[in-house]
Biopython code that builds the backbone (N, CA, C, O; Angstrom):
import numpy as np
from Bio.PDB.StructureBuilder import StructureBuilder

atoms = [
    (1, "UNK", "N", (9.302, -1.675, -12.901)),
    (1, "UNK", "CA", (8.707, -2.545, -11.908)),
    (1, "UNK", "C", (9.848, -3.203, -11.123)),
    (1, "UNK", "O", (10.889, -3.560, -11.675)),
    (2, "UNK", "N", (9.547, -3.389, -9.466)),
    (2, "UNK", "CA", (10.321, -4.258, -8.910)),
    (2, "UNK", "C", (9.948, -5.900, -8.265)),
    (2, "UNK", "O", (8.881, -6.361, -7.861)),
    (3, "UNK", "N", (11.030, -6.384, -8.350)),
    (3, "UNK", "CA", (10.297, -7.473, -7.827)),
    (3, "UNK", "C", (10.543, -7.759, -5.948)),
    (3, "UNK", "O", (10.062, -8.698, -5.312)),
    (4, "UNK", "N", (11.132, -7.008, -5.579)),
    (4, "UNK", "CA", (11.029, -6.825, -4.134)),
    (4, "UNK", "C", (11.530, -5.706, -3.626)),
    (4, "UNK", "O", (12.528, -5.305, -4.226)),
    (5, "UNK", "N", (11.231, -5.158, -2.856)),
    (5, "UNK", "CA", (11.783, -3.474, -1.746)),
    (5, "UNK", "C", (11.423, -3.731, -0.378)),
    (5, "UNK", "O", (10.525, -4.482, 0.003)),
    (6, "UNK", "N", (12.401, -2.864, 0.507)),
    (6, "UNK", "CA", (12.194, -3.046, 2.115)),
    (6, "UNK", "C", (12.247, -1.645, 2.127)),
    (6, "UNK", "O", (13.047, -0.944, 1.508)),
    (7, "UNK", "N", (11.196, -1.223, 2.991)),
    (7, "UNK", "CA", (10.816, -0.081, 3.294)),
    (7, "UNK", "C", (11.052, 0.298, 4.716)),
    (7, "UNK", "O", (11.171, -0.762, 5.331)),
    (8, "UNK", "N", (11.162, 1.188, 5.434)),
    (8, "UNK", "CA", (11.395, 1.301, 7.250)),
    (8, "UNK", "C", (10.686, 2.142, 7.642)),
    (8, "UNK", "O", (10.885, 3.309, 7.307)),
    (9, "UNK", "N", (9.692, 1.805, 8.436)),
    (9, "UNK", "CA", (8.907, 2.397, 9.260)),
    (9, "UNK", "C", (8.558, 2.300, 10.922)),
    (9, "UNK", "O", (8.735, 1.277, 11.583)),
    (10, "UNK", "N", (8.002, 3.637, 11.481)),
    (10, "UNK", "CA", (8.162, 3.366, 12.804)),
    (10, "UNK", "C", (6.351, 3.101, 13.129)),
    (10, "UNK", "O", (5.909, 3.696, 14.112)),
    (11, "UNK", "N", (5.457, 2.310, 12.383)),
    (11, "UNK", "CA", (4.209, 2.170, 12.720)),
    (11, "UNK", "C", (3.909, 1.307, 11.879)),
    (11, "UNK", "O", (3.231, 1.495, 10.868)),
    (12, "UNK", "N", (4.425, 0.234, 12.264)),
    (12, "UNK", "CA", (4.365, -1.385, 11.106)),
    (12, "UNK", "C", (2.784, -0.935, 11.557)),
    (12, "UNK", "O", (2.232, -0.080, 10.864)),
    (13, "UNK", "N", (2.050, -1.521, 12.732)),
    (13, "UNK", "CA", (0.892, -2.153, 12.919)),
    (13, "UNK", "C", (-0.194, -1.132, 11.853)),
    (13, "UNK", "O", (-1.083, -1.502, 11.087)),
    (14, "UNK", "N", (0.201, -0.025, 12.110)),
    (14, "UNK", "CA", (-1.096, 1.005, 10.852)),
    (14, "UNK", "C", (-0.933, 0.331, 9.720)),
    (14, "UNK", "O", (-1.919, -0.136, 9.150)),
    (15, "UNK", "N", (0.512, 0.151, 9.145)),
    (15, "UNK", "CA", (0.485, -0.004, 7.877)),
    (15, "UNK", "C", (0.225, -1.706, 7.439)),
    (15, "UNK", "O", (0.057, -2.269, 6.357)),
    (16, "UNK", "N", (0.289, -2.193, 8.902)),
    (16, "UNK", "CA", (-0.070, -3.590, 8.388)),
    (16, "UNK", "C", (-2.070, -3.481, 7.771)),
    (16, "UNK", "O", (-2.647, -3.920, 6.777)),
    (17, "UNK", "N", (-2.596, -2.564, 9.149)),
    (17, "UNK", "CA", (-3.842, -2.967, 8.667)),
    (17, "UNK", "C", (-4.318, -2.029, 7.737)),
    (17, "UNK", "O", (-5.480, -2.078, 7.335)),
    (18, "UNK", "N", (-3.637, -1.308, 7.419)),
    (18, "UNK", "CA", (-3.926, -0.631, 5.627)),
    (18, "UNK", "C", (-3.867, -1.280, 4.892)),
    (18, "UNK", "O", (-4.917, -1.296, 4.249)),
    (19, "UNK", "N", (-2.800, -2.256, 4.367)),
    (19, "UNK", "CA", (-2.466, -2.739, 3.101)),
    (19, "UNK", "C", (-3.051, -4.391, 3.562)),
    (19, "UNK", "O", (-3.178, -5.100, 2.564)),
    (20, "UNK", "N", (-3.373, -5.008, 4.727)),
    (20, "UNK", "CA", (-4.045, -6.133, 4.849)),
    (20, "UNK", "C", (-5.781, -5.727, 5.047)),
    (20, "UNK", "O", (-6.626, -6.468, 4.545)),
    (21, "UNK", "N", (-6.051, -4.888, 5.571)),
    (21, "UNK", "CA", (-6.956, -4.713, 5.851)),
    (21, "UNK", "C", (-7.965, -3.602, 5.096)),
    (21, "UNK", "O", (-9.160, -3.885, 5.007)),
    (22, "UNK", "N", (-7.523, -2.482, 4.617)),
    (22, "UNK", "CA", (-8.026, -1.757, 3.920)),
    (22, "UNK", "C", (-7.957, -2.012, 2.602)),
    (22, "UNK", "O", (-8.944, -2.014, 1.866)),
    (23, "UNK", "N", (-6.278, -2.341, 2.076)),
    (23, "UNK", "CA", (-6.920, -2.391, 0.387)),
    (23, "UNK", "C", (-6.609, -3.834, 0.605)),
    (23, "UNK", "O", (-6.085, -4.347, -0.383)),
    (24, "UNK", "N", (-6.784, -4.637, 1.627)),
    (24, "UNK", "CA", (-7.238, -6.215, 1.091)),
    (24, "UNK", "C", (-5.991, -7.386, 0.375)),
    (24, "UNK", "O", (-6.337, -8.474, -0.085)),
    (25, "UNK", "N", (-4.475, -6.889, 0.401)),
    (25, "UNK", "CA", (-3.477, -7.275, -0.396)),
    (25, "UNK", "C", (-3.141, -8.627, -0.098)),
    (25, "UNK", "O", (-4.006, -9.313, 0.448)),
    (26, "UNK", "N", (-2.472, -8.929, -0.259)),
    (26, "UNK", "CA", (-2.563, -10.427, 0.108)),
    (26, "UNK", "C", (-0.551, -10.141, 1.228)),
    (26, "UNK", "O", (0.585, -10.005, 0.773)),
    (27, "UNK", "N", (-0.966, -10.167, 2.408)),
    (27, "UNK", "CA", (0.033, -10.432, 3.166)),
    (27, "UNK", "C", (1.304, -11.607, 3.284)),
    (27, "UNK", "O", (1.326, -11.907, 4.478)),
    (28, "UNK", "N", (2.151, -12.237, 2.706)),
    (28, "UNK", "CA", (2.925, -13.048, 2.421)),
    (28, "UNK", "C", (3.392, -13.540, 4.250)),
    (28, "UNK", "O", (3.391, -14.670, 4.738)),
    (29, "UNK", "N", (3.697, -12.406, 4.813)),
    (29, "UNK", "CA", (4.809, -12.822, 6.107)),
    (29, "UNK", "C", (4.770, -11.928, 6.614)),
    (29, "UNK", "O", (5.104, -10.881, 6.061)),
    (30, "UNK", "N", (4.233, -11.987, 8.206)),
    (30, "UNK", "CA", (4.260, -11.359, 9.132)),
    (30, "UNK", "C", (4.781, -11.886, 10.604)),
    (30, "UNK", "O", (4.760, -12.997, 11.133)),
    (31, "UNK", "N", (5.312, -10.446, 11.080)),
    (31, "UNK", "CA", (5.974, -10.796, 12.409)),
    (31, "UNK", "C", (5.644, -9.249, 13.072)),
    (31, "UNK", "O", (5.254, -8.266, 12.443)),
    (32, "UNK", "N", (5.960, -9.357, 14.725)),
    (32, "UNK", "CA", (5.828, -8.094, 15.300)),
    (32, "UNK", "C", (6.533, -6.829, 14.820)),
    (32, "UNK", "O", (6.019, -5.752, 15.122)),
    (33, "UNK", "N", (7.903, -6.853, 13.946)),
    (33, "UNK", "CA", (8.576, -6.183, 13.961)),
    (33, "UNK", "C", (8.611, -5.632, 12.057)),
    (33, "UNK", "O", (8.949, -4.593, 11.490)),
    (34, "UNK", "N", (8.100, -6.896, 11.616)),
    (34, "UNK", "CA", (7.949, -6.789, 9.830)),
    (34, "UNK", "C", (6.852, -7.257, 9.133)),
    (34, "UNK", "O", (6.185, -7.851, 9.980)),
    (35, "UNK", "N", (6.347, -7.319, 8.182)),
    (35, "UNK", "CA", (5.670, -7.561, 7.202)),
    (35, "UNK", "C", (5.721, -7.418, 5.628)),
    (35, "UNK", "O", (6.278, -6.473, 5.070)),
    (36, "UNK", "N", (5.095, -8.433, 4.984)),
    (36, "UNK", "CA", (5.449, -8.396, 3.255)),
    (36, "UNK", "C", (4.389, -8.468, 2.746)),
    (36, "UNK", "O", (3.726, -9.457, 3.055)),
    (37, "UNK", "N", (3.917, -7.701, 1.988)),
    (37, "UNK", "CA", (3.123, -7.455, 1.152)),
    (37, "UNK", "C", (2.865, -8.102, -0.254)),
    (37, "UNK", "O", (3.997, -8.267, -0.709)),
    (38, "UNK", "N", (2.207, -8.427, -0.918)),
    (38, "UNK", "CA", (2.261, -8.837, -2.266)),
    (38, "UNK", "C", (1.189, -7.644, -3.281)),
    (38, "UNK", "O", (-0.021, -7.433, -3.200)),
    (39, "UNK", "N", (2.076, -7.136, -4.057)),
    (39, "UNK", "CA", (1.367, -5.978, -4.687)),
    (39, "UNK", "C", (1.402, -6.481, -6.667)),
    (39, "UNK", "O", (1.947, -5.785, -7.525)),
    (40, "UNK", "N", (0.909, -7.385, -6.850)),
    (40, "UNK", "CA", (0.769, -7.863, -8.241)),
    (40, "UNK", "C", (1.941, -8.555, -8.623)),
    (40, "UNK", "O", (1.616, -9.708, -8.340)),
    (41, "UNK", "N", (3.249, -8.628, -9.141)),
    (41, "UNK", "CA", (4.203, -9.367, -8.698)),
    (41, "UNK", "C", (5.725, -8.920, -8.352)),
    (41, "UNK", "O", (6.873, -9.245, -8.654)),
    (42, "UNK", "N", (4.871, -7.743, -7.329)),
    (42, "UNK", "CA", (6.163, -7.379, -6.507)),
    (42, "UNK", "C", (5.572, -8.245, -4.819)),
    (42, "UNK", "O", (4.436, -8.613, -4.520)),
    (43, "UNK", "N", (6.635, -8.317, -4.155)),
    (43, "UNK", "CA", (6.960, -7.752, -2.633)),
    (43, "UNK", "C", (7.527, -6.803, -1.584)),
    (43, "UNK", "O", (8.685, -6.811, -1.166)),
    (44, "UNK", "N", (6.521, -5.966, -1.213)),
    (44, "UNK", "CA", (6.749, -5.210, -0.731)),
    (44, "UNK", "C", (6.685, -5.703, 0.763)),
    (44, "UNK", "O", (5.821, -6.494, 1.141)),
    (45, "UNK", "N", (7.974, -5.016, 1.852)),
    (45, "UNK", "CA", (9.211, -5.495, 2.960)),
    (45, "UNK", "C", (8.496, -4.191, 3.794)),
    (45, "UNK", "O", (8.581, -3.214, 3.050)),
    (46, "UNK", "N", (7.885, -3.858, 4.953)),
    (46, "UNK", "CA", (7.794, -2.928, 6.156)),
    (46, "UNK", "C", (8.420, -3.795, 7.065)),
    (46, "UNK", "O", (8.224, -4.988, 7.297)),
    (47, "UNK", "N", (9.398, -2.786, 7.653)),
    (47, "UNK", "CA", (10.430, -3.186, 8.939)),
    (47, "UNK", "C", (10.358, -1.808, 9.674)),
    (47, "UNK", "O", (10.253, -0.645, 9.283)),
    (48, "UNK", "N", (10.468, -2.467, 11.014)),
    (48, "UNK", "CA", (10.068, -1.667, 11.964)),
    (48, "UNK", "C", (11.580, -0.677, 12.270)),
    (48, "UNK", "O", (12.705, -1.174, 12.234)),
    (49, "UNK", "N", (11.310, 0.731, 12.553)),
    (49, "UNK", "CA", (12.542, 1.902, 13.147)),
    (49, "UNK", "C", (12.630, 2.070, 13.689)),
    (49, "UNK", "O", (12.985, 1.062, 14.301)),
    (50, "UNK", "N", (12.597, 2.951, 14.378)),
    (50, "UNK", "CA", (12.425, 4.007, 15.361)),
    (50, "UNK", "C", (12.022, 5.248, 14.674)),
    (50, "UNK", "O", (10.932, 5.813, 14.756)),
    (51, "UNK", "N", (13.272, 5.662, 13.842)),
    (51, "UNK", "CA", (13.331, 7.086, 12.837)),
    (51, "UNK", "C", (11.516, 6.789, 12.359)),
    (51, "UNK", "O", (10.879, 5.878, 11.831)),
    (52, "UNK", "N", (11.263, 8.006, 12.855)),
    (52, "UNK", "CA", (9.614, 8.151, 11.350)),
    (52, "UNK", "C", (10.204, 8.571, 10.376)),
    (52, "UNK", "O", (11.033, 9.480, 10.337)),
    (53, "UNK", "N", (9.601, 7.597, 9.101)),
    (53, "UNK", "CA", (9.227, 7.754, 7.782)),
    (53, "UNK", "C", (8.355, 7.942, 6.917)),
    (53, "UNK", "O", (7.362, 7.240, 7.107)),
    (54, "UNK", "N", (8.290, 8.747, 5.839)),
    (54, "UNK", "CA", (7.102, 8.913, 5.012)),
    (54, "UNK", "C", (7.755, 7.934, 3.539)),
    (54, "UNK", "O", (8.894, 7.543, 3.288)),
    (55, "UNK", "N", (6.252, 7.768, 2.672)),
    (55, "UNK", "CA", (7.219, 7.162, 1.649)),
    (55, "UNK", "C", (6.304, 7.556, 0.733)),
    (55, "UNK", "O", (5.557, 8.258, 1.415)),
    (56, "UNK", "N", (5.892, 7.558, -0.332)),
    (56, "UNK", "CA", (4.995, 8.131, -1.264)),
    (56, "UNK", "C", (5.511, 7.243, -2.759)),
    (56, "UNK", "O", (6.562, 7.311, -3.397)),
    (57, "UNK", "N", (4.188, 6.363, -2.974)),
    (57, "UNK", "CA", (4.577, 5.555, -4.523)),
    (57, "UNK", "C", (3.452, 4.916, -5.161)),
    (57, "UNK", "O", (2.627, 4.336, -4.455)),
    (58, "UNK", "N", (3.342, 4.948, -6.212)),
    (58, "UNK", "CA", (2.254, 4.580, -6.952)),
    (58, "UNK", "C", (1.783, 3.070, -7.440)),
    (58, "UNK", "O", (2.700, 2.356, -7.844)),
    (59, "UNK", "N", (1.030, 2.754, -7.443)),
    (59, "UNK", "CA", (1.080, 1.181, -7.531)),
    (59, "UNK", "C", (-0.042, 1.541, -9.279)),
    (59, "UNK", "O", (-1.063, 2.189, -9.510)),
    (60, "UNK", "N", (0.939, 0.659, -10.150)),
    (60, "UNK", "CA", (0.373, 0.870, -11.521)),
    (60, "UNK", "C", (-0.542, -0.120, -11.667)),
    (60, "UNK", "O", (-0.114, -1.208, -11.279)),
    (61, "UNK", "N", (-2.156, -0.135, -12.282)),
    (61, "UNK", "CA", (-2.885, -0.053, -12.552)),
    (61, "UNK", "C", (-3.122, -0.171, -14.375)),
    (61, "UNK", "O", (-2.781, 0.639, -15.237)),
    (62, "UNK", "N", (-3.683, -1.223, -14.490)),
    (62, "UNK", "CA", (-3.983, -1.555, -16.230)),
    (62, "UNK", "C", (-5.204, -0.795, -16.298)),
    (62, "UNK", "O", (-6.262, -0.844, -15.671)),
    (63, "UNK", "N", (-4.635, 0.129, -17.504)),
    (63, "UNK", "CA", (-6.070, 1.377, -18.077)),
    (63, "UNK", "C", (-7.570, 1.122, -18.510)),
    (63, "UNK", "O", (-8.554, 1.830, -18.722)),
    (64, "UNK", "N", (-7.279, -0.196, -18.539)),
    (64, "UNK", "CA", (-8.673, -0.724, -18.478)),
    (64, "UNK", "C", (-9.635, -1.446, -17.408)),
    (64, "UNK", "O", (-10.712, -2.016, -17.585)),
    (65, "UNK", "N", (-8.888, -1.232, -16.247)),
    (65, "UNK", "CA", (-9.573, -1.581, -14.714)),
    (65, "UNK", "C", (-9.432, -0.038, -13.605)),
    (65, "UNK", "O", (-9.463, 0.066, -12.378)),
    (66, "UNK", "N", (-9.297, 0.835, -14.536)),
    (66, "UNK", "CA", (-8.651, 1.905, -13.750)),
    (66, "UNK", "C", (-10.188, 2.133, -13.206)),
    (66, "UNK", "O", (-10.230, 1.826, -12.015)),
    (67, "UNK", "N", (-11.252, 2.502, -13.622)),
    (67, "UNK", "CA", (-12.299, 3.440, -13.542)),
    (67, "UNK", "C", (-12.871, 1.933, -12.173)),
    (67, "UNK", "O", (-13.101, 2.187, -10.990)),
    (68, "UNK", "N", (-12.936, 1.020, -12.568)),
    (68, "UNK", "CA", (-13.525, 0.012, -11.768)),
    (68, "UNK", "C", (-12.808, -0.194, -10.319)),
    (68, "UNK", "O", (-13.358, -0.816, -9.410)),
    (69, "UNK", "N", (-11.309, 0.493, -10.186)),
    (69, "UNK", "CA", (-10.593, 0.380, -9.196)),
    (69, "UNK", "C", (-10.630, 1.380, -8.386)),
    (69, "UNK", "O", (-10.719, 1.280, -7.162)),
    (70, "UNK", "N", (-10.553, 2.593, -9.134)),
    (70, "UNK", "CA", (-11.663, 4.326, -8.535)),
    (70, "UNK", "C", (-12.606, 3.953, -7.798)),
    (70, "UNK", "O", (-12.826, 4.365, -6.659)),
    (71, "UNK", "N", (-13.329, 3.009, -8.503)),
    (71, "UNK", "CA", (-14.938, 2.901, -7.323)),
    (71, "UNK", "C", (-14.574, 2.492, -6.682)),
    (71, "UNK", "O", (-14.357, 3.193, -5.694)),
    (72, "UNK", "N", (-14.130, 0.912, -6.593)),
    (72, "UNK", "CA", (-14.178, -0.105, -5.536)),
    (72, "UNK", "C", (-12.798, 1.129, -4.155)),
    (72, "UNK", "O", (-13.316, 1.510, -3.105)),
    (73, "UNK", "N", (-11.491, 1.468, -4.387)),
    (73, "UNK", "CA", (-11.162, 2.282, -3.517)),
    (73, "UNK", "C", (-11.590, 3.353, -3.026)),
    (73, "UNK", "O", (-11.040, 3.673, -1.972)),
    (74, "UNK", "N", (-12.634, 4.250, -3.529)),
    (74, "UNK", "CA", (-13.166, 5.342, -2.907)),
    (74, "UNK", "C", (-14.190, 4.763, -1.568)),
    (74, "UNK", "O", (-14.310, 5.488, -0.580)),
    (75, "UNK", "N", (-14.917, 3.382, -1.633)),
    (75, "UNK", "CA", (-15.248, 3.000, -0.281)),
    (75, "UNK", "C", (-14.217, 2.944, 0.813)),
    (75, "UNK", "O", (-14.813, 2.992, 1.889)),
    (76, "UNK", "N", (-13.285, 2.886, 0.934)),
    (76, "UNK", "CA", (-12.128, 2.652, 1.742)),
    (76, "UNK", "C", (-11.482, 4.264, 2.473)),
    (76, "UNK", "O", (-11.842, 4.820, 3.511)),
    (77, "UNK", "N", (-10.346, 4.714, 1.390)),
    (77, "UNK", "CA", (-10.002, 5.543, 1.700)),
    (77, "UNK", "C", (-10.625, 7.220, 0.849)),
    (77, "UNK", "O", (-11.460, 7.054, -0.041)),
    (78, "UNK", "N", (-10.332, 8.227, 1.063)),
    (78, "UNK", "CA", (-10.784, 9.475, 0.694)),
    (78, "UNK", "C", (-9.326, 9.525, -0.273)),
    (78, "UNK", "O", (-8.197, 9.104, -0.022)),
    (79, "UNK", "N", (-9.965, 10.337, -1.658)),
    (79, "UNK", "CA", (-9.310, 10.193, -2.772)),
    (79, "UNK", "C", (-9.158, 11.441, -2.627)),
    (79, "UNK", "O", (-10.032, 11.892, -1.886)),
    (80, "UNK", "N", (-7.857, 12.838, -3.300)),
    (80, "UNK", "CA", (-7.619, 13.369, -3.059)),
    (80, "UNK", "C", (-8.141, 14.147, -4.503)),
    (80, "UNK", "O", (-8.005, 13.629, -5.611)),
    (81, "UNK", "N", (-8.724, 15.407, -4.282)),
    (81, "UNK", "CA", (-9.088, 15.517, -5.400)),
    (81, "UNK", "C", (-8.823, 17.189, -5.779)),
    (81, "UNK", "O", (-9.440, 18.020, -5.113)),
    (82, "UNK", "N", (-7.750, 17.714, -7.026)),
    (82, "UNK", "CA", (-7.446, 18.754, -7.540)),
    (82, "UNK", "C", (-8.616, 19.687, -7.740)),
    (82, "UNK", "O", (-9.453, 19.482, -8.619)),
    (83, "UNK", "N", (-8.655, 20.542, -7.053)),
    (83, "UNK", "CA", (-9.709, 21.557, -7.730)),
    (83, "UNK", "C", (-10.073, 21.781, -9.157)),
    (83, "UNK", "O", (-9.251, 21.833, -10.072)),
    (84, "UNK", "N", (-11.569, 21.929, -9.301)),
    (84, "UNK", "CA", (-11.407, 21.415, -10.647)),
    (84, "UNK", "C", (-11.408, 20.243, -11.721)),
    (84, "UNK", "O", (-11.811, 19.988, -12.856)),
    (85, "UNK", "N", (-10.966, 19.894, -11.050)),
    (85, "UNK", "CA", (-10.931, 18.135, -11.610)),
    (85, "UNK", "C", (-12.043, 17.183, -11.334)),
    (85, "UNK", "O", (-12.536, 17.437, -10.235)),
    (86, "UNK", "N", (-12.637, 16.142, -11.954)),
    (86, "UNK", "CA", (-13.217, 15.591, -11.771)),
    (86, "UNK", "C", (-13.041, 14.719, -11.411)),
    (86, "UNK", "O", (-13.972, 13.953, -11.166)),
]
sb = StructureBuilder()
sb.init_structure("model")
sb.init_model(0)
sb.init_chain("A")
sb.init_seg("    ")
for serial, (resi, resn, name, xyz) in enumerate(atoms, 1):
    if name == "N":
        sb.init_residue(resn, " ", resi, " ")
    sb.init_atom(name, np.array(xyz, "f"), 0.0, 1.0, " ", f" {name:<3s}", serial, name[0])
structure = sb.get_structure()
């Protein structure tokens, strides 16, 4: 676990209203160019680029809210799902 990261991206405003607006996070600090996230007791840093970036990371989840967190996010976004798999 961390307790803070800065990430760089060239589309703060999407990712502001994903993580404020879609999964609901609690936004710490915002400006035109950055934003901070609060993801359980990290902070997570989007700063604006130019360069596009992708970033790909998992936000951990206690095994006993997992199935209740499946539901409540499948209203939001489309869950990606392995053939096969349930």
């Amino acid at each position: 676990m961390f307790k803070s990261a800065t990430l760089y991206t060239n589309n703060v405003k999407a990712l502001r209203r994903f993580y404020g607006n879609v999964l609901e996070l609690d936004i710490t600090e915002s400006a035109p160019e950055q934003f901070t996230v609060r993801i359980g007791e990290s902070l997570l840093t989007f700063k604006h680029t130019d360069q596009p970036a992708f970033y790909h990371f998992a936000i951990n989840i206690p095994g006993n809210q997992f199935s209740m967190m499946k539901y409540w996010i499948t209203d939001r976004v489309t869950l990606n799902r392995k053939r096969g798999a349930g």
